[in-house]
C-alpha positions in Angstrom: 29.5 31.2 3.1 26.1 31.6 5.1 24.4 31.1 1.3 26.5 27.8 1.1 24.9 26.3 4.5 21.8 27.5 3.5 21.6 25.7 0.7 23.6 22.6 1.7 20.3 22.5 4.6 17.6 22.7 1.7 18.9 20.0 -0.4 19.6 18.2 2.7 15.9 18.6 3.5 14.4 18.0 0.2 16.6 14.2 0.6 14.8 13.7 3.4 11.2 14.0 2.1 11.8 12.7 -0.7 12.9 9.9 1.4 9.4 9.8 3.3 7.7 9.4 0.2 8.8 5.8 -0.7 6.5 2.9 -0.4 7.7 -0.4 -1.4 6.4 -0.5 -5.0 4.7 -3.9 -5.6 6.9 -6.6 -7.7 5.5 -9.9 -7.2 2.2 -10.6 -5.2 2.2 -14.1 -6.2 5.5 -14.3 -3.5 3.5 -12.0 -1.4 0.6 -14.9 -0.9 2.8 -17.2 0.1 3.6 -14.5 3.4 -0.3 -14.5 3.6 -0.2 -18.5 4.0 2.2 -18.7 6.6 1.5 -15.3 8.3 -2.4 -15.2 8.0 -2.1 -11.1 7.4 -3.2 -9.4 4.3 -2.2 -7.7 1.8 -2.5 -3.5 1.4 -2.2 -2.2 -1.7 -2.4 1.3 -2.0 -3.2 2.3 -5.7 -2.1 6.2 -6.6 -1.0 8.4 -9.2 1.8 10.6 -9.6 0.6 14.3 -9.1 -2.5 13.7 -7.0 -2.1 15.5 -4.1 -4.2 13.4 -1.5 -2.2 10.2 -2.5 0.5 12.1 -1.3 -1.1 13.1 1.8 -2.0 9.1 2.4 1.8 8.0 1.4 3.5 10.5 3.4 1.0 10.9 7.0 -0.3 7.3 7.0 0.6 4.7 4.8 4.2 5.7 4.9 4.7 5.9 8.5 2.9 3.0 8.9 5.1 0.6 6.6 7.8 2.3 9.4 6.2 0.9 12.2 7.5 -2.7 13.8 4.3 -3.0 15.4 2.8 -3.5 11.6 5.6 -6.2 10.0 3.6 -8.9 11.5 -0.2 -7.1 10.8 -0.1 -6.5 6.7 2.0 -6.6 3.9 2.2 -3.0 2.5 1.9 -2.9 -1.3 1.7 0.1 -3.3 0.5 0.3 -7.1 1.5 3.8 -9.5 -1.5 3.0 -11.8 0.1 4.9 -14.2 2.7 2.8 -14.7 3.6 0.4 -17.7 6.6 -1.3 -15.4 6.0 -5.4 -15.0 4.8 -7.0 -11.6 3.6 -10.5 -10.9 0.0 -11.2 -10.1 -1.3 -13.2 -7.5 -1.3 -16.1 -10.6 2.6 -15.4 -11.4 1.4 -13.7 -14.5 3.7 -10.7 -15.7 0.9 -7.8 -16.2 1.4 -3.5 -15.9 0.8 -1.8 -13.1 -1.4 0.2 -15.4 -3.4 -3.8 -16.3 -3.4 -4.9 -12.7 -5.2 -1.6 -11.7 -7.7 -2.4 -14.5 -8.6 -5.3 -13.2 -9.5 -4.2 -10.0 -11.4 -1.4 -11.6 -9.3 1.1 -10.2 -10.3 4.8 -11.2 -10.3 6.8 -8.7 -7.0 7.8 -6.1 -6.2 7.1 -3.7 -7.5 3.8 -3.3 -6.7 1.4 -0.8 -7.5 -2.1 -1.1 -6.7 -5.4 1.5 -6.7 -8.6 -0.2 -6.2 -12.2 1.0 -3.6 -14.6 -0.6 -5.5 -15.5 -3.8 -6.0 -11.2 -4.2 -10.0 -11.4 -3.6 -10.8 -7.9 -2.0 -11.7 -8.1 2.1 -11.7 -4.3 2.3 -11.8 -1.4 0.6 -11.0 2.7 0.7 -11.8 5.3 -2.0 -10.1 8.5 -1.7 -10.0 10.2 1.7 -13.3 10.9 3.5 -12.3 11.7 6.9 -8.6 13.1 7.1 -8.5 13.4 10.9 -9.7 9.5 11.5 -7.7 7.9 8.1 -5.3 5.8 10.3 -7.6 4.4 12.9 -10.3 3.4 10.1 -7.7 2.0 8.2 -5.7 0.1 11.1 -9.6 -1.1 12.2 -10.1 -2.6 8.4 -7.0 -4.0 8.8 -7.9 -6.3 11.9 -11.2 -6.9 9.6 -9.7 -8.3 6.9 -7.4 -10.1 9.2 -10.6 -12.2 11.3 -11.8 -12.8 7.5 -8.6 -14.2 6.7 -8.2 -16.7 9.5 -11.9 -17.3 9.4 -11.5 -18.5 5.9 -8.2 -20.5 7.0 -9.7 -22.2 9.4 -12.6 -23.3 7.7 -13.4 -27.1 7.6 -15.1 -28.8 4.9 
């Protein structure tokens, strides 16, 4: 019987983490712009691959969390990209392109990479891999409220 609840509590556990792991996968940024017009926030999207252990790290300790957070709903849209993936999204331009062809485009080769974008997908900021682990939320949260001025700067611009 003690076997039975000891197992019961490892799958239960394993549910949970696996739980932790889920980002909202990116379906249709061209709908996501349109949140950047009326919200003025940008757009994360964090590009990783299955097996690579620091885009794990980033998913479960930062990125994850973060999509969690109220505090962020009204900062950024959080995006995130399995370049490895043949599955169908929407571009910024409603064109139906992989998740592998949408990486390409951005030149996306090494993981993980974080990119924020404004409504039309032009990069504001950008993160390869995982310099510093101790300081990854802080420097990302600070390039969020970067991308955010160049957002409303460009807004706000008059002709």
């Amino acid at each position: 019987m003690l076997r039975f609840y000891l197992l019961l509590v490892v799958l239960l556990t394993n549910f949970a983490v696996a739980d932790e792991l889920t980002l909202t996968p990116a379906k249709n940024f061209f709908k996501d712009s349109q949140q950047v017009w009326k919200n003025k926030t940008p757009i994360l999207i964090m590009f990783s691959i299955p097996d690579c252990g620091f885009c794990k790290k980033v998913k479960e300790e930062i990125i994850g969390p973060m999509a969690e957070l109220k505090e962020y709903d009204d900062k950024v849209i959080i995006r995130h990209i399995n370049s490895n993936s043949f599955d169908d999204i929407k571009n910024f331009y409603n064109e139906k392109v992989s998740n592998n062809e949408f990486s390409s485009r951005y030149a996306i080769n090494f993981f993980p990479t974080v990119l924020l974008v404004d409504q039309y997908g032009v990069i504001l900021e950008k993160v390869l891999g995982v310099t510093n682990e101790e300081y990854y939320w802080t420097d990302l949260d600070q390039l969020i409220d970067k991308a955010t001025t160049k957002i409303n700067q460009k807004m706000s611009a008059k002709l």
